[in-house]
mmCIF file as Biopython writes it, N, C-alpha, C and O atoms, coordinates in Angstrom:
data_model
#
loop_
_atom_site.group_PDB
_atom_site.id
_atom_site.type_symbol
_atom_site.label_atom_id
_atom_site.label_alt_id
_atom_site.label_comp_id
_atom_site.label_asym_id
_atom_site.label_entity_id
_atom_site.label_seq_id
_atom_site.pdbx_PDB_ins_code
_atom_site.Cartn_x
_atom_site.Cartn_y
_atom_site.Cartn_z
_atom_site.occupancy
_atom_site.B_iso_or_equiv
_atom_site.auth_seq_id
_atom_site.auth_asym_id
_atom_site.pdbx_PDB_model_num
ATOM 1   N N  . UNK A ? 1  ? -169.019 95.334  5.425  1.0 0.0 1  A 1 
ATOM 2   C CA . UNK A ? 1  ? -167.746 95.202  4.746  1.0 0.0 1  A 1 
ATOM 3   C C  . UNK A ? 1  ? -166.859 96.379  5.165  1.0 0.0 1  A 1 
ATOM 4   O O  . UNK A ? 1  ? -167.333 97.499  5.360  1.0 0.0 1  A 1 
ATOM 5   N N  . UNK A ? 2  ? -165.521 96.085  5.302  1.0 0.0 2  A 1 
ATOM 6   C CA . UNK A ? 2  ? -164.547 97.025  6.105  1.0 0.0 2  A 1 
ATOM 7   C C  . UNK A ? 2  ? -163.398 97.145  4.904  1.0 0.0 2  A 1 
ATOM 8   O O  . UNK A ? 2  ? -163.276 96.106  4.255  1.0 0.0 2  A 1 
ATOM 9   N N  . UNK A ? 3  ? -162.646 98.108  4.558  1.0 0.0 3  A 1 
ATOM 10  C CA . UNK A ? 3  ? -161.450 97.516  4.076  1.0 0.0 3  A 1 
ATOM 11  C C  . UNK A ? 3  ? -160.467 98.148  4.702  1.0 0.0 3  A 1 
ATOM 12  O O  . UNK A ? 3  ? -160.306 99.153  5.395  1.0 0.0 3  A 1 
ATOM 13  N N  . UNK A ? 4  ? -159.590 96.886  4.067  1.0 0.0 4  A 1 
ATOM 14  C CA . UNK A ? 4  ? -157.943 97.103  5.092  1.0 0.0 4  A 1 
ATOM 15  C C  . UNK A ? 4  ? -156.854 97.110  3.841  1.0 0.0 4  A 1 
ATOM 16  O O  . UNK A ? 4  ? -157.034 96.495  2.790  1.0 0.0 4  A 1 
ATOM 17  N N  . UNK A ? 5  ? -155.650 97.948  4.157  1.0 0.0 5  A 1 
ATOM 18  C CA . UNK A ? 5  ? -155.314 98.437  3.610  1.0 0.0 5  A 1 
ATOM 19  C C  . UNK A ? 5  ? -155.500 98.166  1.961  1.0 0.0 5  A 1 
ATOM 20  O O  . UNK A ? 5  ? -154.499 98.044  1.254  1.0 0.0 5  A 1 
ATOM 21  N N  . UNK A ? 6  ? -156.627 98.096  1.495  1.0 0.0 6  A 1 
ATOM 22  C CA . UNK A ? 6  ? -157.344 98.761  0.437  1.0 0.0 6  A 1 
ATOM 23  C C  . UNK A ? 6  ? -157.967 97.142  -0.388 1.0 0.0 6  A 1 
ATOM 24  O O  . UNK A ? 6  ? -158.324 96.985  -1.555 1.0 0.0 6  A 1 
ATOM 25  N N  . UNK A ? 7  ? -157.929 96.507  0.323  1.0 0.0 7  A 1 
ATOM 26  C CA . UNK A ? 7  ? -158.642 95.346  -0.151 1.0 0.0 7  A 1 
ATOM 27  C C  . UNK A ? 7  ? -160.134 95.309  0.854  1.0 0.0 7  A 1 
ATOM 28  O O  . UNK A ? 7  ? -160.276 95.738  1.999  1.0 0.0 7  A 1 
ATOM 29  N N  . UNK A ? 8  ? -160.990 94.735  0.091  1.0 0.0 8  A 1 
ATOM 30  C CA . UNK A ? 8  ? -162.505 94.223  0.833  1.0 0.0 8  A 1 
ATOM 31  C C  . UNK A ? 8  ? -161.839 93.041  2.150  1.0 0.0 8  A 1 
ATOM 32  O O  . UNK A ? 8  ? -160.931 92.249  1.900  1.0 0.0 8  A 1 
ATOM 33  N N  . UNK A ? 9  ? -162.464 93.147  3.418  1.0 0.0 9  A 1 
ATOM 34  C CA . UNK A ? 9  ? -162.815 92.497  4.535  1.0 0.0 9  A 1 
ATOM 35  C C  . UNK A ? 9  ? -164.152 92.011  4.883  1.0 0.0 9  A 1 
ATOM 36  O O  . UNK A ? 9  ? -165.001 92.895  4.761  1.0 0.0 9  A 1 
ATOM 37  N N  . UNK A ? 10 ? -164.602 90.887  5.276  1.0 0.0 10 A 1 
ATOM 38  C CA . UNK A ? 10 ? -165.690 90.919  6.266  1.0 0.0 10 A 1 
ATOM 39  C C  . UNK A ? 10 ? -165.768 91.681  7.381  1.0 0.0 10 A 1 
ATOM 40  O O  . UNK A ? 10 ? -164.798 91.754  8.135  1.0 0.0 10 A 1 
ATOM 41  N N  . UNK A ? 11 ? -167.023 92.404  7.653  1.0 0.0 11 A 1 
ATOM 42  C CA . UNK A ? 11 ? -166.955 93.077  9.076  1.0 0.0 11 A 1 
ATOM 43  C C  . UNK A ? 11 ? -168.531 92.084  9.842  1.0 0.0 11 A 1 
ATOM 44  O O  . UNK A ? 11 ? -169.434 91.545  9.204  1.0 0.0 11 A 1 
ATOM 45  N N  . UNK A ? 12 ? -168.378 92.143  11.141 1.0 0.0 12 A 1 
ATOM 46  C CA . UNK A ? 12 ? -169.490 92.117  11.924 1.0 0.0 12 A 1 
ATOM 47  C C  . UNK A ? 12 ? -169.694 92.841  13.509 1.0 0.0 12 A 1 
ATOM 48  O O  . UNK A ? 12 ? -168.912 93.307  14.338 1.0 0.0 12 A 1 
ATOM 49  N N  . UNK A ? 13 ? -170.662 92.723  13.460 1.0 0.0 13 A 1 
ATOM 50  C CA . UNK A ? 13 ? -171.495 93.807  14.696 1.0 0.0 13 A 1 
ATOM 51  C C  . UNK A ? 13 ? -170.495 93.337  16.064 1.0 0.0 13 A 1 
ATOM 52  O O  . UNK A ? 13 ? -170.334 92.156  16.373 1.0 0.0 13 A 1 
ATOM 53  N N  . UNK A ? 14 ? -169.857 94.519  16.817 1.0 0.0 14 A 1 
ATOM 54  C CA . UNK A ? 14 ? -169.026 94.514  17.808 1.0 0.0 14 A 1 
ATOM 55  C C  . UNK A ? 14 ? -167.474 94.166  17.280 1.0 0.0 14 A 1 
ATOM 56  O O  . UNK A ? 14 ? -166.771 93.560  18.088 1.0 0.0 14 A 1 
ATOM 57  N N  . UNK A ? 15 ? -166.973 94.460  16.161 1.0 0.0 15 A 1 
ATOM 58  C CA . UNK A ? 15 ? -165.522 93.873  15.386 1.0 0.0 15 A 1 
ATOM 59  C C  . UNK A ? 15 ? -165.024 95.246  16.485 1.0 0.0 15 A 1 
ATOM 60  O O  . UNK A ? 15 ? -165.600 96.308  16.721 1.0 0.0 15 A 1 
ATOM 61  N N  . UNK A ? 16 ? -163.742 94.697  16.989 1.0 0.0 16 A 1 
ATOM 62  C CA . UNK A ? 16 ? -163.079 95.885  17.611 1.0 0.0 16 A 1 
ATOM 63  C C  . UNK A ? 16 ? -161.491 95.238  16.851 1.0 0.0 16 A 1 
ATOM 64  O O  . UNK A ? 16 ? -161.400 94.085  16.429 1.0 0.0 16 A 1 
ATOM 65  N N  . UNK A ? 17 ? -160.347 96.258  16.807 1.0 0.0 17 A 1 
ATOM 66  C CA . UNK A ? 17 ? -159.234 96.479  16.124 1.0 0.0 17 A 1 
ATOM 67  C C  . UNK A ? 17 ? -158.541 95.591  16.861 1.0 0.0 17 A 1 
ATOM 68  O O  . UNK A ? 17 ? -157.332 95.730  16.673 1.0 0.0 17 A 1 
ATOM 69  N N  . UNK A ? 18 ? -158.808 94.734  17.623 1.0 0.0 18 A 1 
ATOM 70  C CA . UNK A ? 18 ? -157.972 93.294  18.184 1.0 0.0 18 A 1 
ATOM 71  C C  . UNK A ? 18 ? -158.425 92.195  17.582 1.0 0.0 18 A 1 
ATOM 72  O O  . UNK A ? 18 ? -157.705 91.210  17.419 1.0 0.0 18 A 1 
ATOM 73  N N  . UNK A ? 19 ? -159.442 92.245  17.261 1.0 0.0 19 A 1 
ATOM 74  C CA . UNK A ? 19 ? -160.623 91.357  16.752 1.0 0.0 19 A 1 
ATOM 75  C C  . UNK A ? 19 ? -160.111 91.070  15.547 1.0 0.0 19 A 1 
ATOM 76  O O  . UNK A ? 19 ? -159.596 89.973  15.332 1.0 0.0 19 A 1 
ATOM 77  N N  . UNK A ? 20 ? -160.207 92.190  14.459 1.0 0.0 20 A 1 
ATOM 78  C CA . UNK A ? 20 ? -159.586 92.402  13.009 1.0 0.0 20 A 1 
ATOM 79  C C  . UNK A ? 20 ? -157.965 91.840  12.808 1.0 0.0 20 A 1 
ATOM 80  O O  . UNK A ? 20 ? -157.518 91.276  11.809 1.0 0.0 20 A 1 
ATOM 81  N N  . UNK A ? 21 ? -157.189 92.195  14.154 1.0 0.0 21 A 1 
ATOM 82  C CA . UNK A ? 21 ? -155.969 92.005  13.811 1.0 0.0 21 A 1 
ATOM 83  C C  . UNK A ? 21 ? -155.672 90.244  13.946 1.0 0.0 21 A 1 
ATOM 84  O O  . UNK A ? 21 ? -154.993 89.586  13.159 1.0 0.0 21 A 1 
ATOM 85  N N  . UNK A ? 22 ? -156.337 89.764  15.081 1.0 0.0 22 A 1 
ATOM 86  C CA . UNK A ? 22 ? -156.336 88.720  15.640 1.0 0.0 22 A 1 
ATOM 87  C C  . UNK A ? 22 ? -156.626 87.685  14.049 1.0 0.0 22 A 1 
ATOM 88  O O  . UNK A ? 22 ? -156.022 86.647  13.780 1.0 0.0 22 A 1 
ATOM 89  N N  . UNK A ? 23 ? -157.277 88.085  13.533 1.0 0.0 23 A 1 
ATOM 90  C CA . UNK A ? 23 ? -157.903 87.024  12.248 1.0 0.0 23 A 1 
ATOM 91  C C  . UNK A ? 23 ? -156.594 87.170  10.917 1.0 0.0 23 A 1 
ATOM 92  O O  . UNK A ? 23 ? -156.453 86.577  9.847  1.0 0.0 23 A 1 
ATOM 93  N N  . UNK A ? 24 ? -155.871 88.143  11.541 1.0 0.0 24 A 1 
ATOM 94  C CA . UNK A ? 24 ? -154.647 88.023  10.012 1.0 0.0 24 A 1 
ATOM 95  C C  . UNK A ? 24 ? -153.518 87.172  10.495 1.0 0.0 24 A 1 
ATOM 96  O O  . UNK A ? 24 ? -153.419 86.838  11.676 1.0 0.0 24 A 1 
ATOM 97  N N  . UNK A ? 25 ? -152.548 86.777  9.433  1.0 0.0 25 A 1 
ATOM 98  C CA . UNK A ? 25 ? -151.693 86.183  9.915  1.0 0.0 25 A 1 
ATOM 99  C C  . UNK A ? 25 ? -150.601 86.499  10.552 1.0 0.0 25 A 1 
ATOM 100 O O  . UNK A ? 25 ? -149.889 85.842  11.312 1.0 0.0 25 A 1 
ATOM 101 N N  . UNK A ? 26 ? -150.493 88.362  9.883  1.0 0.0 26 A 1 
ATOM 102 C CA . UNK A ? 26 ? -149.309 89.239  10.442 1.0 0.0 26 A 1 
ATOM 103 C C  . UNK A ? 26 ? -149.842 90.056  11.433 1.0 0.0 26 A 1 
ATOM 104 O O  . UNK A ? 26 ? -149.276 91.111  11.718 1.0 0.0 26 A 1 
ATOM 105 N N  . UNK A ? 27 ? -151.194 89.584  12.177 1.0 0.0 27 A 1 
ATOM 106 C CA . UNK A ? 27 ? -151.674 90.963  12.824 1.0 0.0 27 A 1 
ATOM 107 C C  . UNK A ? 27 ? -150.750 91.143  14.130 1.0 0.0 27 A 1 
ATOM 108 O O  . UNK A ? 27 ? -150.859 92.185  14.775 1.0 0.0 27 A 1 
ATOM 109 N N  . UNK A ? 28 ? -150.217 90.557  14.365 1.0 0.0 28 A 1 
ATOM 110 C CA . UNK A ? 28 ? -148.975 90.684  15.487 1.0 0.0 28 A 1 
ATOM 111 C C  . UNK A ? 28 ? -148.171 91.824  14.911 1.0 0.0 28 A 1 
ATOM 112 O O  . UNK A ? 28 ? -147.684 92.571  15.759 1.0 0.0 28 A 1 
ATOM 113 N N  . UNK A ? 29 ? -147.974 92.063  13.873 1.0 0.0 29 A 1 
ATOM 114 C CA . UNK A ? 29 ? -146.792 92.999  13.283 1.0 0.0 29 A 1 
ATOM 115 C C  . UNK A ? 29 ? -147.111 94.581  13.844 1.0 0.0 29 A 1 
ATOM 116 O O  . UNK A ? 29 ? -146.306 95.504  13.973 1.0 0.0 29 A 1 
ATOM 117 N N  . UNK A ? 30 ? -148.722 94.557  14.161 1.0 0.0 30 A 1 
ATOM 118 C CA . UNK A ? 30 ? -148.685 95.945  13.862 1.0 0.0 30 A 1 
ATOM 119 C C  . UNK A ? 30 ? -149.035 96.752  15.120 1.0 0.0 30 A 1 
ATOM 120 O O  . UNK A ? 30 ? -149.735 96.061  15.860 1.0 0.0 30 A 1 
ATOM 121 N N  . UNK A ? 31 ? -148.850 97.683  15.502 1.0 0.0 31 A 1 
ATOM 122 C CA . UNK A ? 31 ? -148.428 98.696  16.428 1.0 0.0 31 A 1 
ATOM 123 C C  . UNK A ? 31 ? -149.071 99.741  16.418 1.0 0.0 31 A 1 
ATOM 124 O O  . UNK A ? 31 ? -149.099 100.375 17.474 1.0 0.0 31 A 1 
ATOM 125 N N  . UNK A ? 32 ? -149.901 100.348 15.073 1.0 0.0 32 A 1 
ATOM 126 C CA . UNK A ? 32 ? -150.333 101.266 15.156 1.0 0.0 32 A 1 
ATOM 127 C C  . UNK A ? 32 ? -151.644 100.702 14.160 1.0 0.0 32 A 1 
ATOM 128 O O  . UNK A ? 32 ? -151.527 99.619  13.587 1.0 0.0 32 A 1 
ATOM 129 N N  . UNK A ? 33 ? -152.649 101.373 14.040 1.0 0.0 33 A 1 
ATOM 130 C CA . UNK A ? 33 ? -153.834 101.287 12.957 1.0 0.0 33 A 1 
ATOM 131 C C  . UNK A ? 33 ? -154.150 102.613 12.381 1.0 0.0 33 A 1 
ATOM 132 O O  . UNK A ? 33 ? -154.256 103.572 13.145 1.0 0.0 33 A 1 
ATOM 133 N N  . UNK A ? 34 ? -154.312 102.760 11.100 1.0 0.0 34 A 1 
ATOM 134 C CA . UNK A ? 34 ? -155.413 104.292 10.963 1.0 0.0 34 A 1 
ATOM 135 C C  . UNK A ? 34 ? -156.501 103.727 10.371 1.0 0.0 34 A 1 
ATOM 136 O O  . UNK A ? 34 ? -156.398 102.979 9.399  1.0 0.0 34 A 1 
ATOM 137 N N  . UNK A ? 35 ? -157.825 104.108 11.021 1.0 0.0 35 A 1 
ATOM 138 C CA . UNK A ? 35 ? -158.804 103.659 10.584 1.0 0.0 35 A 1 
ATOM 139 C C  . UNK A ? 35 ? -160.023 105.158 10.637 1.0 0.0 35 A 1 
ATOM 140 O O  . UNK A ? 35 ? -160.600 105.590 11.634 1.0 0.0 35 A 1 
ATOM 141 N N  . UNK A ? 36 ? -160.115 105.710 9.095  1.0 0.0 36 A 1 
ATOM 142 C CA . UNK A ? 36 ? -160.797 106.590 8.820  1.0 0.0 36 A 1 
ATOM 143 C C  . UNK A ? 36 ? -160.314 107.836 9.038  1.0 0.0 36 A 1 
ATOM 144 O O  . UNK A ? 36 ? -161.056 108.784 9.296  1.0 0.0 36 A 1 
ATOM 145 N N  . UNK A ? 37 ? -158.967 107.931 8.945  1.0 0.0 37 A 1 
ATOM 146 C CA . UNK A ? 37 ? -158.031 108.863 9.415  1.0 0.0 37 A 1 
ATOM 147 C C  . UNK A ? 37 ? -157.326 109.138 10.487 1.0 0.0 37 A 1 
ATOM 148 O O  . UNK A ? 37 ? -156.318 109.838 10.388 1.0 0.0 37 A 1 
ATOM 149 N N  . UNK A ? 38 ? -157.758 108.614 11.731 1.0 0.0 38 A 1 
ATOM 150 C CA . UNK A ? 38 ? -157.805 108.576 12.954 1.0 0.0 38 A 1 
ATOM 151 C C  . UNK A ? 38 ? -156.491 107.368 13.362 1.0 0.0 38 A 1 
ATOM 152 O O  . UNK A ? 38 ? -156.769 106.171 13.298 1.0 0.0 38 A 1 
ATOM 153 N N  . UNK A ? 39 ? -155.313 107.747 13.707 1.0 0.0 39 A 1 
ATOM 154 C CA . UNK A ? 39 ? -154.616 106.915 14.574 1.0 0.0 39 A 1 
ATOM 155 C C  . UNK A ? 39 ? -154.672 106.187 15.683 1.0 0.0 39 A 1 
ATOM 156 O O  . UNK A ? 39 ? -154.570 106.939 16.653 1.0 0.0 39 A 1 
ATOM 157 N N  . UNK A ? 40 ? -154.813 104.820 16.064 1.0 0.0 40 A 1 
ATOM 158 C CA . UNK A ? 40 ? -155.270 103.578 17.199 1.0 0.0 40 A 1 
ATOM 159 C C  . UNK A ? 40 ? -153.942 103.285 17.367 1.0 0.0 40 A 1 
ATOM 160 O O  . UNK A ? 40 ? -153.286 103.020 16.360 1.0 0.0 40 A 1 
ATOM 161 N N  . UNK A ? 41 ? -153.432 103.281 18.411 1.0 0.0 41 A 1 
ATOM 162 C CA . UNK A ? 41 ? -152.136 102.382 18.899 1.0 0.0 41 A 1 
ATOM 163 C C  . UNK A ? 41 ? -152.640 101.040 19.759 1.0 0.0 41 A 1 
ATOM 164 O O  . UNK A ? 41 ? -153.777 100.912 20.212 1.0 0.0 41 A 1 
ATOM 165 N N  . UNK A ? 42 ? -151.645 100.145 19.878 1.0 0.0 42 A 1 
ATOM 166 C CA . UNK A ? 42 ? -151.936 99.024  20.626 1.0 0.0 42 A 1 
ATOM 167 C C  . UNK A ? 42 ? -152.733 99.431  21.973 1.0 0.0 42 A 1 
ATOM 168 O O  . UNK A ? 42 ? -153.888 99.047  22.152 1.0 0.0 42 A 1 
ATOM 169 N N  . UNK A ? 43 ? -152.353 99.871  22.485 1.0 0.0 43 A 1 
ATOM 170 C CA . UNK A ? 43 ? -153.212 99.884  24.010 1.0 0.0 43 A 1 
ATOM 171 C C  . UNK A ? 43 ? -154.670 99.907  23.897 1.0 0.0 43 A 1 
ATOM 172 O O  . UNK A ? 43 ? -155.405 99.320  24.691 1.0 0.0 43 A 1 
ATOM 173 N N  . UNK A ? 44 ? -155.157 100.729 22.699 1.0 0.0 44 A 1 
ATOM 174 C CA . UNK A ? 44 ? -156.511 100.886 22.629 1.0 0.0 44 A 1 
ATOM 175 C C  . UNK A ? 44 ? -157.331 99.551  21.443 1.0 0.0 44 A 1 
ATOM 176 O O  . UNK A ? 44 ? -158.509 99.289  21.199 1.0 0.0 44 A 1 
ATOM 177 N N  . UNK A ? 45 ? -156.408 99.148  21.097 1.0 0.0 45 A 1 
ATOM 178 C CA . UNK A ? 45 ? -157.086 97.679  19.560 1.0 0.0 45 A 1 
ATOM 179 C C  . UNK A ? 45 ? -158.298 97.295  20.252 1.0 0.0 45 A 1 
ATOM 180 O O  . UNK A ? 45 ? -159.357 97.370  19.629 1.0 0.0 45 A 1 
ATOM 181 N N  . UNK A ? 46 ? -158.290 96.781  21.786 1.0 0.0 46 A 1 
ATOM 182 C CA . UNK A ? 46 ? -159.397 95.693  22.181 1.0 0.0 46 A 1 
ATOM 183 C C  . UNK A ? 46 ? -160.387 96.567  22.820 1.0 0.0 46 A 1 
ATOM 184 O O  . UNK A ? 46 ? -161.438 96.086  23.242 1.0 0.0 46 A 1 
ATOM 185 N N  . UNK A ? 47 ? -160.098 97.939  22.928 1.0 0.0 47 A 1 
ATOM 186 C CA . UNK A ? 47 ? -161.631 98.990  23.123 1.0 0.0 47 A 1 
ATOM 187 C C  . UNK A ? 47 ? -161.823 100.044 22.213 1.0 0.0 47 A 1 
ATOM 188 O O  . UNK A ? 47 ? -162.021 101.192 22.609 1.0 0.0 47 A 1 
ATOM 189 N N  . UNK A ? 48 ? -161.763 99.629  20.582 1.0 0.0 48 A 1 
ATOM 190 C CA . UNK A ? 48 ? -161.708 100.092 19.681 1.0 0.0 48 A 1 
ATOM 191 C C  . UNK A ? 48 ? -162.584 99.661  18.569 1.0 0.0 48 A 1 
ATOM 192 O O  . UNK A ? 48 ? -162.179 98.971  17.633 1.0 0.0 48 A 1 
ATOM 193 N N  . UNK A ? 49 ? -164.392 100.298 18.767 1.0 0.0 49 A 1 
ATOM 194 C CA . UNK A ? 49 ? -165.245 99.417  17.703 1.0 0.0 49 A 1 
ATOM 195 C C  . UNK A ? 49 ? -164.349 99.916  16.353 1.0 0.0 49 A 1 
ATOM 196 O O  . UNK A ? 49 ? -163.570 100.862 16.229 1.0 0.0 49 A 1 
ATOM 197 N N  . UNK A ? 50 ? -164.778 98.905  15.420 1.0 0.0 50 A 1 
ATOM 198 C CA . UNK A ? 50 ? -164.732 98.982  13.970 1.0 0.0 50 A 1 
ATOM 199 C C  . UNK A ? 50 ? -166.179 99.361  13.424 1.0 0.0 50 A 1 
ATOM 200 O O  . UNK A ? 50 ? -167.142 98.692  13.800 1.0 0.0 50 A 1 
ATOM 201 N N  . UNK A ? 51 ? -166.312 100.208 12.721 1.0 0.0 51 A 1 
ATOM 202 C CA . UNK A ? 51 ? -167.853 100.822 12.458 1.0 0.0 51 A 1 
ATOM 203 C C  . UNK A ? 51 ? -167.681 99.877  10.767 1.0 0.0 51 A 1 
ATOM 204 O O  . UNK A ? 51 ? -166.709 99.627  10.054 1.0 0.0 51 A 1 
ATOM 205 N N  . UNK A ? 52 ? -169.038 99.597  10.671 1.0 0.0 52 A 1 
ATOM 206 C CA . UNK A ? 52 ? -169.097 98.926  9.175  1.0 0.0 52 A 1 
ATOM 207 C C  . UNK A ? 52 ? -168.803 100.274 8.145  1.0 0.0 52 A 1 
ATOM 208 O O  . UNK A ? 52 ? -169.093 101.425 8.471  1.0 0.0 52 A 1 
ATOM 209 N N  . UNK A ? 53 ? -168.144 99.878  6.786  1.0 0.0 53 A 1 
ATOM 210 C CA . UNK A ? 53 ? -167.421 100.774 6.185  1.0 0.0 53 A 1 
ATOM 211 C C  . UNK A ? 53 ? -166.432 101.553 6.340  1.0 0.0 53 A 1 
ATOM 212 O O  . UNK A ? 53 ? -166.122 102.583 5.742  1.0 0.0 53 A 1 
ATOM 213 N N  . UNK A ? 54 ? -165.784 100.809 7.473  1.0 0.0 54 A 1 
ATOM 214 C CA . UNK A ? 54 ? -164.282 102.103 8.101  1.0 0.0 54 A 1 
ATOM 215 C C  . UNK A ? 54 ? -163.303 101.542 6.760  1.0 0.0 54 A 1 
ATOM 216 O O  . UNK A ? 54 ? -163.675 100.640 6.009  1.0 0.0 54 A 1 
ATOM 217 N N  . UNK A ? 55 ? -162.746 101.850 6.705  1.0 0.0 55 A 1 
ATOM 218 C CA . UNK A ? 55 ? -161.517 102.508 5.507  1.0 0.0 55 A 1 
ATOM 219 C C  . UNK A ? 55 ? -159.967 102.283 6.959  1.0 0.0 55 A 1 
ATOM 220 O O  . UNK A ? 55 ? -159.791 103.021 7.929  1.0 0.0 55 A 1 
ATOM 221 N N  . UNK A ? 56 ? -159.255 101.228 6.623  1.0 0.0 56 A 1 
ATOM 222 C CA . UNK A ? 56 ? -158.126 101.245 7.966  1.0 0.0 56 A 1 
ATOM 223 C C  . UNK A ? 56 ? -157.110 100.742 6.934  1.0 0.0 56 A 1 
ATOM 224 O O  . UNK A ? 56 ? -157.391 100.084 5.932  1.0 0.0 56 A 1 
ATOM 225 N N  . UNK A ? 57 ? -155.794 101.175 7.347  1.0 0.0 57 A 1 
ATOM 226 C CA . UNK A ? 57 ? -154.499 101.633 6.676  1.0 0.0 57 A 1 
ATOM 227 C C  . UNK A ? 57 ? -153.601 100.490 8.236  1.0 0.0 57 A 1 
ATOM 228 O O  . UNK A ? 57 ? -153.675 100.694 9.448  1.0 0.0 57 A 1 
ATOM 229 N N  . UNK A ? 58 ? -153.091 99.729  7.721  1.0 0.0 58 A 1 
ATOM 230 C CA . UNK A ? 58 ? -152.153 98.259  9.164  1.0 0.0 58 A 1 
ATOM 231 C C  . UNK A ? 58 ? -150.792 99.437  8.896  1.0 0.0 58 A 1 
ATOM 232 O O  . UNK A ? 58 ? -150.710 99.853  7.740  1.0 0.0 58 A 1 
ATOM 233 N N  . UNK A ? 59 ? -149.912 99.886  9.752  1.0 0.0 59 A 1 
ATOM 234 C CA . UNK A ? 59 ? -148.840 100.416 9.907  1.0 0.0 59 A 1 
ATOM 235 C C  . UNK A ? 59 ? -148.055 99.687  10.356 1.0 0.0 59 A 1 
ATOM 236 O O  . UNK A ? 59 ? -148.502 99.274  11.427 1.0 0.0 59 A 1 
ATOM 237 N N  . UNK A ? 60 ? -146.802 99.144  10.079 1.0 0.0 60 A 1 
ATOM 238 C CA . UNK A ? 60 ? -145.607 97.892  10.979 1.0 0.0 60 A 1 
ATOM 239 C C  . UNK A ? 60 ? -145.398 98.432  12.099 1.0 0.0 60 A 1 
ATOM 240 O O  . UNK A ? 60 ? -145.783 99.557  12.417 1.0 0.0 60 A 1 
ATOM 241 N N  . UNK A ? 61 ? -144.638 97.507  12.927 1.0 0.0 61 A 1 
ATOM 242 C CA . UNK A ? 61 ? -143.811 97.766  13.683 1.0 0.0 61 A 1 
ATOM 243 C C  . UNK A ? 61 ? -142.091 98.115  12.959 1.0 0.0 61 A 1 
ATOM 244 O O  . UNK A ? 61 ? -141.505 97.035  13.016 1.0 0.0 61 A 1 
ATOM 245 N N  . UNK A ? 62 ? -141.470 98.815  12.551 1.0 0.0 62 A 1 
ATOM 246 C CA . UNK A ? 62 ? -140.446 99.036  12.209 1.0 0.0 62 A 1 
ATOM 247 C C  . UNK A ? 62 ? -138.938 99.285  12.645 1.0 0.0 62 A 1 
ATOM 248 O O  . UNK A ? 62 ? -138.480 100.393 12.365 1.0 0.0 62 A 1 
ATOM 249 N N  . UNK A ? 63 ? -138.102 98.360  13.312 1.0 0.0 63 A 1 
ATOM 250 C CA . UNK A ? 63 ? -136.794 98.648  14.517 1.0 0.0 63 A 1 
ATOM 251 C C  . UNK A ? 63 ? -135.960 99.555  13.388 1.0 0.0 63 A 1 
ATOM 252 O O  . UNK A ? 63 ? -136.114 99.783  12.189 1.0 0.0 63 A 1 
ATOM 253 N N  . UNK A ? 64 ? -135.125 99.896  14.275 1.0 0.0 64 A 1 
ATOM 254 C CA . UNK A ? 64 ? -134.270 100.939 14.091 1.0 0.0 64 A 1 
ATOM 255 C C  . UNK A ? 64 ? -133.136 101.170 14.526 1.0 0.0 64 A 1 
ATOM 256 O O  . UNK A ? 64 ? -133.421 100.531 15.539 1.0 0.0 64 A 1 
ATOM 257 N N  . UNK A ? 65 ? -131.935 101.538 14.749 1.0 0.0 65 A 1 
ATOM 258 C CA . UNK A ? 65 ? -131.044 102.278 15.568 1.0 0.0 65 A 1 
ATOM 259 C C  . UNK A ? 65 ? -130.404 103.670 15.315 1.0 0.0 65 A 1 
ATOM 260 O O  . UNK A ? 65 ? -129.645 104.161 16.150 1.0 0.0 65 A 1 
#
């Protein structure tokens, strides 16, 4: 079990942070991850295990000018 931003998840053996995002409906939204304190940006989601019990915080993508 994993949780994301502070609700219970299923986790399983080899879950990497593309994996996790891929199964939400907004996981397109997000750009950055913190998972266990530790900041993941997109480039790294799909070589990024998820360890069972990580604690991960979804950050938006947010535009601006």
């Amino acid at each position: 079990m994993i949780t994301v931003d502070d609700r219970p998840m299923p986790w399983h053996a080899g879950m990497c942070v593309a994996d996790l995002l891929a199964g939400l409906p907004d996981g397109h939204l997000y750009a950055v991850v913190k998972m266990d304190g530790r900041l993941i940006g997109r480039p790294r989601f799909a070589g990024t295990q998820v360890p069972d019990g990580a604690r991960i915080d979804l950050i938006p993508m947010i535009a601006g000018g």
